[in-house]
KEDRENVO-877654 format. One record per residue (C-alpha): residue number from 0; residue in three letters; x, y, z. Coordinates in nm, 2 decimals. Layout:
   pos   code       px       py       pz
   NUM    ALA        X        Y        Z
...
This chain:
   pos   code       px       py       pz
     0    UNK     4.38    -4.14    -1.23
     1    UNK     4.18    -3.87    -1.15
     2    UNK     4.21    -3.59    -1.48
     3    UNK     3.97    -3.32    -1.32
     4    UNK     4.09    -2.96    -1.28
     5    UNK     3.89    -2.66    -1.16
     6    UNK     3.86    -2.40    -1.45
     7    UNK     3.95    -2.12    -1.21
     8    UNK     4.32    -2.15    -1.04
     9    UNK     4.20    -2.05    -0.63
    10    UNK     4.57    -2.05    -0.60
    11    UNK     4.65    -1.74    -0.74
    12    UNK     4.50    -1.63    -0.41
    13    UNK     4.72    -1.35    -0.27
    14    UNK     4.78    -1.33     0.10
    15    UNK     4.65    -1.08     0.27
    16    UNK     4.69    -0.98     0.64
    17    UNK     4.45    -0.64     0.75
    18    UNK     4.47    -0.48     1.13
    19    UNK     4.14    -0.36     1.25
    20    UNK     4.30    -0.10     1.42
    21    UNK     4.43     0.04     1.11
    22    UNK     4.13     0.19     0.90
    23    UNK     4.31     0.32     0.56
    24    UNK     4.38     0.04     0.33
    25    UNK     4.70     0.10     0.12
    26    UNK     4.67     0.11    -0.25
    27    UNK     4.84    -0.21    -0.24
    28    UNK     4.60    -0.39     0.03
    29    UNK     4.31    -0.25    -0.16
    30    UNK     4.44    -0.41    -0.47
    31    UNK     4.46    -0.72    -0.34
    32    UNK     4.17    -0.73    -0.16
    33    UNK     3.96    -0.63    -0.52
    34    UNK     4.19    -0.91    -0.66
    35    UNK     4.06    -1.19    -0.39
    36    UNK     3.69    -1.08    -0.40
    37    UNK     3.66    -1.10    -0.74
    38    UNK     3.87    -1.44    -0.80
    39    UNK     3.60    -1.62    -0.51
    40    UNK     3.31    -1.46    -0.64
    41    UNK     3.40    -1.59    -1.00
    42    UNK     3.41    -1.90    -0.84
    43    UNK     3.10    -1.96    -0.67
    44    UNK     2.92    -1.81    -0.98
    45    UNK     3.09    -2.13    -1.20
    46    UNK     3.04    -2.37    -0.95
    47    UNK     2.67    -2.29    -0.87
    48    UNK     2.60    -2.26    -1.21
    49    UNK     2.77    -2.61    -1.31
    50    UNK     2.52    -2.76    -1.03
    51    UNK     2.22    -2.55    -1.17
    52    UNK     2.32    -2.69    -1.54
    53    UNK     2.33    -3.06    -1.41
    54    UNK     1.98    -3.00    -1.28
    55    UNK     2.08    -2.98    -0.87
    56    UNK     2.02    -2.60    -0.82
    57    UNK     2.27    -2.45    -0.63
    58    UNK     2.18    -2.06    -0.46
    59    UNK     2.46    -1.86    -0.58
    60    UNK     2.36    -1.50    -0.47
    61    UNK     2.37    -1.54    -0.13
    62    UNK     2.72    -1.68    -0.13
    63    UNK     2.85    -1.43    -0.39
    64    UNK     2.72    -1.11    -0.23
    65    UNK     2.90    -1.18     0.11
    66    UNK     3.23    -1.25    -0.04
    67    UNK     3.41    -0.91     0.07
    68    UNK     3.30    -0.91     0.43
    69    UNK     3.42    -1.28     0.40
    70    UNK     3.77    -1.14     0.21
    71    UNK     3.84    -0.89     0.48
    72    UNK     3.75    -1.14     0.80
    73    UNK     4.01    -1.39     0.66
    74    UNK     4.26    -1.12     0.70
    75    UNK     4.22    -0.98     1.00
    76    UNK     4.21    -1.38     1.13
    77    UNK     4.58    -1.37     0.94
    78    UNK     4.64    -1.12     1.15
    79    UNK     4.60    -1.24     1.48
    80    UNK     4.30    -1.04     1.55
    81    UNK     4.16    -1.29     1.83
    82    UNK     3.87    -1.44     1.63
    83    UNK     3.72    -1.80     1.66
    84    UNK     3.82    -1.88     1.31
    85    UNK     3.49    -2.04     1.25
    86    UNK     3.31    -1.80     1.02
    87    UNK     2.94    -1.92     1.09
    88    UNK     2.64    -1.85     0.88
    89    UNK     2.28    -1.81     0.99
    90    UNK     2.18    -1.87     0.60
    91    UNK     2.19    -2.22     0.48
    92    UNK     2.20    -2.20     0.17
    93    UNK     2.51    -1.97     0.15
    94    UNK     2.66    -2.32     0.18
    95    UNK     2.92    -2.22    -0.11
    96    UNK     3.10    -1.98     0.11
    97    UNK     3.16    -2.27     0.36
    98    UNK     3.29    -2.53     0.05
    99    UNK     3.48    -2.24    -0.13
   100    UNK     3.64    -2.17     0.23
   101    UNK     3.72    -2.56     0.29
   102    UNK     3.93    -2.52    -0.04
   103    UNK     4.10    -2.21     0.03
   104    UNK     4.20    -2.36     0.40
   105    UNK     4.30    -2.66     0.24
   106    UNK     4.07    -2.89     0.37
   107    UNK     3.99    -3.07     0.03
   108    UNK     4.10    -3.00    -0.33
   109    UNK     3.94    -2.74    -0.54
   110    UNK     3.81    -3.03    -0.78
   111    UNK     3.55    -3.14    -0.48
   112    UNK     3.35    -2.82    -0.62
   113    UNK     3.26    -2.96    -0.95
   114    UNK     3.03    -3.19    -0.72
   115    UNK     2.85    -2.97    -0.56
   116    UNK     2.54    -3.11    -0.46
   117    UNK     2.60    -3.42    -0.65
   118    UNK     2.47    -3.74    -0.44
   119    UNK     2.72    -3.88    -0.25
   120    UNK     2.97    -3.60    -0.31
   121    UNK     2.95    -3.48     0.04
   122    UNK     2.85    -3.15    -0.08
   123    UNK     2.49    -3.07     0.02
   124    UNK     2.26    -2.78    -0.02
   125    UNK     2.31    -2.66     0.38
   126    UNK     2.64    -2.73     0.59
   127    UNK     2.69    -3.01     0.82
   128    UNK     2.95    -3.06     1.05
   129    UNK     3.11    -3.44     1.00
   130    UNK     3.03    -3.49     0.63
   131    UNK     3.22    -3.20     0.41
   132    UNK     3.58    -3.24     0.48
   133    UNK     3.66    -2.85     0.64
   134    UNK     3.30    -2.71     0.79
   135    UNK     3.28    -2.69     1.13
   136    UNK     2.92    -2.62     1.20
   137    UNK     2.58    -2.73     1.11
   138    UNK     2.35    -2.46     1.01
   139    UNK     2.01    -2.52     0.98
   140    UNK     1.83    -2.34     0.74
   141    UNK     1.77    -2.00     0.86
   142    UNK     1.80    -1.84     1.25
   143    UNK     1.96    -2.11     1.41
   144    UNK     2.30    -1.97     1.42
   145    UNK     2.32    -1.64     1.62
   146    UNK     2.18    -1.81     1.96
   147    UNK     2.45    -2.11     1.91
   148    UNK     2.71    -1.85     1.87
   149    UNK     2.59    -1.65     2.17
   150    UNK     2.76    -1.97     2.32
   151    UNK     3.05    -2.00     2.11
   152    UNK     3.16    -1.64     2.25
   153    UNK     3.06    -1.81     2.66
   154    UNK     3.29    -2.12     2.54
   155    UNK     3.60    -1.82     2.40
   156    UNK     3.61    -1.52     2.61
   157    UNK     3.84    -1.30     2.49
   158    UNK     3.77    -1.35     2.14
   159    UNK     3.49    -1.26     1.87
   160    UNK     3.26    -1.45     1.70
   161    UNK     3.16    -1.41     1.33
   162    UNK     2.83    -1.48     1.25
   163    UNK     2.69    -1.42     0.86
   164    UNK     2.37    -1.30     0.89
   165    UNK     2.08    -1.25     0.63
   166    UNK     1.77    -0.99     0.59
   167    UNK     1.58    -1.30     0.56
   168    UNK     1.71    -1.50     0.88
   169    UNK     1.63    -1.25     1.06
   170    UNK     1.29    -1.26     1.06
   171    UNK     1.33    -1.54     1.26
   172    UNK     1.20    -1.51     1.66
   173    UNK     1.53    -1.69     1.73
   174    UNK     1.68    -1.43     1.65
   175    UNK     1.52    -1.14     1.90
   176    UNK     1.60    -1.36     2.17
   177    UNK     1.90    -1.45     2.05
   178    UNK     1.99    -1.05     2.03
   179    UNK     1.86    -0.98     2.38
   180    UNK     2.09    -1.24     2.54
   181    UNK     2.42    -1.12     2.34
   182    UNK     2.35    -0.73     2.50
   183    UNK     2.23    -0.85     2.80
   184    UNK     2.55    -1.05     2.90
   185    UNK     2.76    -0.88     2.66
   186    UNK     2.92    -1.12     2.41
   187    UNK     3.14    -1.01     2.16
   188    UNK     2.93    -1.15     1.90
   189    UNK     2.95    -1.00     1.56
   190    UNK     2.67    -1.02     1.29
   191    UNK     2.75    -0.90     1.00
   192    UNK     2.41    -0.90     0.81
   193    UNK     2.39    -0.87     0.40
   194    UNK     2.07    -0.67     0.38
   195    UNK     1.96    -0.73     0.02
   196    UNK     1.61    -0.68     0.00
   197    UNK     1.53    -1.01    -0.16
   198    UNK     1.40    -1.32    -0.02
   199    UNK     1.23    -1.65    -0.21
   200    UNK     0.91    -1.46    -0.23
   201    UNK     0.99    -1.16    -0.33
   202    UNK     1.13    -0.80    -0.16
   203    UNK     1.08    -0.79     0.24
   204    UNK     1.08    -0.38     0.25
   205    UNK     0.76    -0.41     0.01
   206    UNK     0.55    -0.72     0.18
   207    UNK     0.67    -0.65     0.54
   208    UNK     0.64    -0.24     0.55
   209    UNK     0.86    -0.10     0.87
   210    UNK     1.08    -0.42     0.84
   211    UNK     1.43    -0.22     0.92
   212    UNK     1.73    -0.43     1.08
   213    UNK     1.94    -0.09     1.20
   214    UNK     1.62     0.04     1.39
   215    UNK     1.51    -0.34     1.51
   216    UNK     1.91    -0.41     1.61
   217    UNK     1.91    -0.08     1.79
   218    UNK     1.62    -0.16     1.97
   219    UNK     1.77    -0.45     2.15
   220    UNK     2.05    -0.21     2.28
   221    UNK     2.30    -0.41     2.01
   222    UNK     2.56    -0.13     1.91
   223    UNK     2.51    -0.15     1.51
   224    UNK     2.60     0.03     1.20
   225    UNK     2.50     0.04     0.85
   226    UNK     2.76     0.07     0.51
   227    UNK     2.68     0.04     0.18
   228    UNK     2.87    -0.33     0.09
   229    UNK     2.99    -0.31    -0.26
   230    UNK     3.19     0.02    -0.16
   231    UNK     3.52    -0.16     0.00
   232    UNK     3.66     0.11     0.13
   233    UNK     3.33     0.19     0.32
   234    UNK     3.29    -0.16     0.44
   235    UNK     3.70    -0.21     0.52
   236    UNK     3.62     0.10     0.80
   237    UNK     3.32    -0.05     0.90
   238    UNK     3.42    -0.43     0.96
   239    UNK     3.76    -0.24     1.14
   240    UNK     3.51    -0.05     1.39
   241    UNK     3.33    -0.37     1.48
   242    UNK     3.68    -0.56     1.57
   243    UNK     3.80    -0.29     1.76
   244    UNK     3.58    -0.34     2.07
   245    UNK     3.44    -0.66     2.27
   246    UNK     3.13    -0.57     2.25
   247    UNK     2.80    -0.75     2.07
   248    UNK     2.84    -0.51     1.75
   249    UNK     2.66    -0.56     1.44
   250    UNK     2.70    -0.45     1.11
   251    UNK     2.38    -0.41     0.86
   252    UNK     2.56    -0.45     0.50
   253    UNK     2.30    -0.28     0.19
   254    UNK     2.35    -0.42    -0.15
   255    UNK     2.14    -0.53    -0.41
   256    UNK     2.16    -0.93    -0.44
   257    UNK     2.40    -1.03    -0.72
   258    UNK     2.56    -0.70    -0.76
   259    UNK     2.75    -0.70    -1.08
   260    UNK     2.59    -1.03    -1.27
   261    UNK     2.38    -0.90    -1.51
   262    UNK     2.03    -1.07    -1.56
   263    UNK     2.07    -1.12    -1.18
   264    UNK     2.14    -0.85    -1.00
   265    UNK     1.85    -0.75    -0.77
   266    UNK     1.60    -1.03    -0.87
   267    UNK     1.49    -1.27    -0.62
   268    UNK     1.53    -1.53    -0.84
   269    UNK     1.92    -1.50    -0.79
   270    UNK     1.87    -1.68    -0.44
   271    UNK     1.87    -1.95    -0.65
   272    UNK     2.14    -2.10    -0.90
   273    UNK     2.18    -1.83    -1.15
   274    UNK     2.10    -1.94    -1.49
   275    UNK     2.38    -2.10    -1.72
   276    UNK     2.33    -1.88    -1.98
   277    UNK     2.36    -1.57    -1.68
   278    UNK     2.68    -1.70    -1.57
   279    UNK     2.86    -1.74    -1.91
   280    UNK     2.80    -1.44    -1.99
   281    UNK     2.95    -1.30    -1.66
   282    UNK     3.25    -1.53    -1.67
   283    UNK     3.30    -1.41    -2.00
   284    UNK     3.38    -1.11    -1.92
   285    UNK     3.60    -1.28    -1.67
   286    UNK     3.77    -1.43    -1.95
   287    UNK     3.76    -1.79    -1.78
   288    UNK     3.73    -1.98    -2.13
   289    UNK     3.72    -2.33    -1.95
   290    UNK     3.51    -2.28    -1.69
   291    UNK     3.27    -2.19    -1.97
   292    UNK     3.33    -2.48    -2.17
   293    UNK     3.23    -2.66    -1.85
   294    UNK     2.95    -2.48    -1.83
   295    UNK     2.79    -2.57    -2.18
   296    UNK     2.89    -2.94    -2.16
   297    UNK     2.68    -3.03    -1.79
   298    UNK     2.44    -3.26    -1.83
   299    UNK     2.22    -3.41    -1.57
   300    UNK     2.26    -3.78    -1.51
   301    UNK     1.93    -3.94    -1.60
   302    UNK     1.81    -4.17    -1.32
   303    UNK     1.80    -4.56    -1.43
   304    UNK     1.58    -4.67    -1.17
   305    UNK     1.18    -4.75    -1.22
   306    UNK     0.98    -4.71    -0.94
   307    UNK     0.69    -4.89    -0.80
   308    UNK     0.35    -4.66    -0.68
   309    UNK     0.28    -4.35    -0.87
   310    UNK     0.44    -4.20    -1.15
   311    UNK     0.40    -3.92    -1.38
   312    UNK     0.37    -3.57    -1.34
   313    UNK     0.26    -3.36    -1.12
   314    UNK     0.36    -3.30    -0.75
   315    UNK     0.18    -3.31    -0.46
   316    UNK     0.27    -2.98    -0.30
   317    UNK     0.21    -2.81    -0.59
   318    UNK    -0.19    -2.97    -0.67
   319    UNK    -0.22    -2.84    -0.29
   320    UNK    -0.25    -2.47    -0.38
   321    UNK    -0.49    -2.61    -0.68
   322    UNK    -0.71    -2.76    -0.44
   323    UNK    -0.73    -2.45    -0.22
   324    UNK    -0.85    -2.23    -0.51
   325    UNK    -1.10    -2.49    -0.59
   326    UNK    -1.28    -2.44    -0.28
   327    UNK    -1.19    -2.07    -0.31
   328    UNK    -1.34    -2.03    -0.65
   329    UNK    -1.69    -2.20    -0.49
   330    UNK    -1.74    -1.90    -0.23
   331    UNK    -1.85    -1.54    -0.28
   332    UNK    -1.56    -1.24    -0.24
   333    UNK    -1.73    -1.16     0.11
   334    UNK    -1.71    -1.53     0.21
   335    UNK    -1.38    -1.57     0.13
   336    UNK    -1.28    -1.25     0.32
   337    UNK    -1.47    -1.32     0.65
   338    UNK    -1.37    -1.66     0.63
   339    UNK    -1.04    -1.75     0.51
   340    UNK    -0.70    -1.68     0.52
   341    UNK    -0.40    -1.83     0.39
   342    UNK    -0.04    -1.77     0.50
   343    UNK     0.27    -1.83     0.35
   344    UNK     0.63    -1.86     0.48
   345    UNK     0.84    -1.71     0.19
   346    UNK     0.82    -2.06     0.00
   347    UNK     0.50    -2.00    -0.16
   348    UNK     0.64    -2.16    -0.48
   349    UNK     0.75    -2.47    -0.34
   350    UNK     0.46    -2.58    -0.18
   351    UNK     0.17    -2.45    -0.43
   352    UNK     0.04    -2.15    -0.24
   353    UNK     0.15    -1.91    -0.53
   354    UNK    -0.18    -2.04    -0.76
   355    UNK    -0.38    -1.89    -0.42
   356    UNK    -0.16    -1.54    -0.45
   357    UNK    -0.25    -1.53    -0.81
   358    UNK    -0.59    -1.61    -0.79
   359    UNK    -0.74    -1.50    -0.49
   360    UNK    -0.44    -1.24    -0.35
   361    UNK    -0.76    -1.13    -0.13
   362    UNK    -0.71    -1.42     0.11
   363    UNK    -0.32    -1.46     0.08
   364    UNK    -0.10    -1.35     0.36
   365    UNK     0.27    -1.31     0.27
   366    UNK     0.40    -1.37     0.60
   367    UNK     0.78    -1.38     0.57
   368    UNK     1.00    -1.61     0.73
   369    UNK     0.82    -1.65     1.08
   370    UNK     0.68    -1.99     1.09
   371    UNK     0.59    -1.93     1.45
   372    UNK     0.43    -1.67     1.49
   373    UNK     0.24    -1.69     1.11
   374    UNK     0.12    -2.03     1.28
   375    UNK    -0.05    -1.91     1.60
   376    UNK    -0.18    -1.61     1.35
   377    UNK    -0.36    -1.87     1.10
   378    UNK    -0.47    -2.05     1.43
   379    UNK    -0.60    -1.75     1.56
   380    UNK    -0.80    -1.61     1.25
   381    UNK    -0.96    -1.98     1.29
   382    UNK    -1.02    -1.94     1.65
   383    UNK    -1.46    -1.92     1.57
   384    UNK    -1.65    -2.14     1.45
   385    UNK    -1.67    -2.07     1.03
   386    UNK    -1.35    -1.93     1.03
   387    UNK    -1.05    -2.12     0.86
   388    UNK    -0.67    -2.08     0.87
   389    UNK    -0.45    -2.22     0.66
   390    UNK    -0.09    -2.25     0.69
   391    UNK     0.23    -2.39     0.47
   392    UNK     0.59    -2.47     0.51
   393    UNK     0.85    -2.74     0.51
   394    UNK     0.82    -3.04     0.74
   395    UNK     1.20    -2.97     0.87
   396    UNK     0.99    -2.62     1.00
   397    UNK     0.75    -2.82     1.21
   398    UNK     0.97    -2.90     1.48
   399    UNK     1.00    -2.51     1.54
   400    UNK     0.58    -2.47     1.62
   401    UNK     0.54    -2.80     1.87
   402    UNK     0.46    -2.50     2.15
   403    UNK     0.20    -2.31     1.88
   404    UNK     0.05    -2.63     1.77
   405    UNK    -0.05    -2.73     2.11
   406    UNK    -0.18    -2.42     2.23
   407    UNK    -0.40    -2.40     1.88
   408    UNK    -0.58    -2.74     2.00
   409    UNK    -0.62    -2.59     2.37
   410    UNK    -0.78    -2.30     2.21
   411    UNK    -1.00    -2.56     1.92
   412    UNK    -0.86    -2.34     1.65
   413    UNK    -0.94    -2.46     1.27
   414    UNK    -0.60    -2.46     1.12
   415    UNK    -0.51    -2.65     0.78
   416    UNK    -0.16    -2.72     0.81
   417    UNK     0.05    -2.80     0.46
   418    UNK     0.37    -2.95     0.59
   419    UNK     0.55    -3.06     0.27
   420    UNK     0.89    -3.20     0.19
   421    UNK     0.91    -3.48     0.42
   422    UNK     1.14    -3.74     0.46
   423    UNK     1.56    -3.70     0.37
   424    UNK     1.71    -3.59     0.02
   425    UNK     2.03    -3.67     0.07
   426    UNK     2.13    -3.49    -0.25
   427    UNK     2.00    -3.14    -0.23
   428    UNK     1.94    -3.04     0.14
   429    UNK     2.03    -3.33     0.37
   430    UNK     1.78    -3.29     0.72
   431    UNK     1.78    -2.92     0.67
   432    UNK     1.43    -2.89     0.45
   433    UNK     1.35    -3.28     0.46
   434    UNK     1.14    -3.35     0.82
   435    UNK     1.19    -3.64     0.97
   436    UNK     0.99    -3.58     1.26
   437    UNK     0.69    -3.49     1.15
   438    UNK     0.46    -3.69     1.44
   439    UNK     0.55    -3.39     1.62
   440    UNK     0.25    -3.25     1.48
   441    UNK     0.01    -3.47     1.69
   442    UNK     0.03    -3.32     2.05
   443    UNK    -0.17    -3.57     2.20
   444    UNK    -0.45    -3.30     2.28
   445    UNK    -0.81    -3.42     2.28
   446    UNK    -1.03    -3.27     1.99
């Protein structure tokens, strides 16, 4: 018999049904509404946390700054506003939004969640449609979503489509095309974007000067507004003006990341699974007692397998930075300056190229998250002879460049090109950061 019980009791949930048409919230609507964000958003903190303490990470920022947008969707959908009650997300790993939802739509037990990302738990680090009892979409990563729910509002006229979007998704090319299609054929398609300034690497507004989502959204003729997201009453009128018309209408939501979990709150590192020690002290404030006894008692399972090969420590991706700044630290400043450049896709940790930013910042180009277009920019720094681009991301990633990696060959461009991560982890991320296509690479162009 199975004795788990989640710490936090998701069914003291209180219904909540909210007309769009109606901006003022009563007293007793507001209530409830600060009653339902906070109850979620204690949950995702201990859940994410318990995966982080068992060693599986588990991104709980994402997920926990998006909760009110989330809070006041649901009950509008209650409603009857006429909503695809999908509520997709063009950030991966926001994945706990889409498990917490399963539980709150009944679609599996709240004691799933103590699994998160556990192998074989059917809780992965990105959603995918078929394997977790309740999602009903497969996300990617990040960018893939807004262009698949530009067809989602062909396939439901007559309705709105949410789509959760993120500062750092869209960065993604998808993304501009995917905008210019929604205005240009008019689909109701409503991105609501959480604009916190943070990404893996750091803070976009610092390494990407001019990077403004109201001014780049406006540009594209999408009707948009901007609200500051932790002030509810604020964000209630401005979700309301976006469901009152049928018209592509986005909505740019400012906070910082974390907002309200102190040692958190505004860091990039909250992207990530905040730290157990992080979110104990924020649930005890909460006064959730078992979910911090929980908390202290994770362990990690220790793997009993012994593998054949290599062993020991070190990874691969990381000695790849190393290697860089070997060659680096062998050429003059001028060399390195007329000859080399490296650029990085926000995951600069990941795959080693932070030693290069540390050491030779000179070189490094923090490119955001653009694969594309940072690829055809390496290949074209290396398009002359003694000239070298080099160039890093995931293997899942490569699939998105076929196009840029052919036309660097046509043009004999010198690009060293660090795919990393391939293969399938079924326990953290599923297909979603593991390539398994990575012979895309080879275009079949003669040297």
């Amino acid at each position: 018999m199975n004795t788990e019980k989640f710490p936090i009791d998701l069914t003291a949930l209180k219904p909540l049904k909210l007309d769009p048409n109606v901006i003022e919230l009563s007293d007793e609507q507001k209530q409830t509404l600060e009653f339902n964000i906070q109850l979620c958003r204690d949950a995702i903190v201990f859940f994410t946390a318990l995966a982080g303490a068992k060693g599986l990470s588990g991104h709980t920022g994402g997920a926990y700054d998006t909760v009110p947008e989330v809070t006041i969707i649901r009950a509008f959908i209650e409603n009857g506003t006429p909503i695809v009650p999908v509520i997709y997300d063009e950030a991966g790993h926001r994945v706990a939004t889409q498990y917490l939802l399963s539980v709150l739509n009944g679609a599996m037990p709240a004691e799933k969640l103590l699994h998160y990302r556990e192998f074989n738990a059917e809780l992965p680090g990105h959603p995918e449609k078929k394997l977790t009892p309740g999602v009903e979409f497969s996300s990617g990563r990040l960018g893939h979503m807004w262009a698949f729910c530009n067809g989602v509002a062909m396939a439901n006229p007559g309705k709105s489509v949410v789509c959760l979007g993120s500062d750092g998704a869209q960065m993604e090319g998808d993304n501009a095309e995917a905008a210019r299609l929604a205005v240009g054929k008019q689909l109701a398609v409503k991105m609501l974007i959480d604009d916190n300034n943070v990404t893996i690497s750091g803070h976009p507004q610092e390494y990407m000067i001019g990077y403004d989502l109201t001014r780049t959204l406006s540009g594209y003729g999408y009707l948009v507004d901007t609200v500051m997201g932790e002030d509810l009453d604020a964000l209630h009128v401005a979700l309301c003006r976006v469901f009152q018309n049928d018209r592509p209408h986005g909505l740019i939501v400012k906070r910082e990341m974390a907002p309200g979990i102190e040692g958190a709150e505004g860091h990039p590192h909250a992207h990530e699974v905040v730290k157990v020690e992080v979110a104990i002290k924020y649930l005890e404030k909460r006064g959730h007692a078992k979910a911090i006894e929980l908390l202290k008692a994770a362990k990690g399972d220790k793997n009993p397998n012994t593998y054949k090969g290599s062993s020991g420590v070190g990874k691969n991706r990381d000695d790849f930075g190393k290697i860089i700044n070997e060659i680096l630290d062998g050429m003059t400043l001028e060399q390195r300056l007329a000859s080399v450049r490296v650029f990085d896709n926000d995951l600069m940790g990941s795959q080693g190229l932070h030693h290069v930013a540390k050491k030779h910042p000179e070189v490094f180009v923090e490119g955001g998250i653009m694969e594309r277009g940072n690829f055809s920019a390496a290949a074209g720094f290396g398009y002359t002879k003694g000239k070298q681009g080099v160039y890093s991301t995931f293997s899942a990633f490569l699939e998105m460049c076929v196009s840029e990696i052919t036309m660097s060959r046509l043009n004999f461009a010198n690009v060293l090109a660090h795919y990393s991560h391939s293969g399938v982890d079924d326990m953290a991320d599923n297909t979603c950061h593991f390539g398994i296509n990575s012979m895309y690479a080879d275009g079949g162009i003669k040297p």
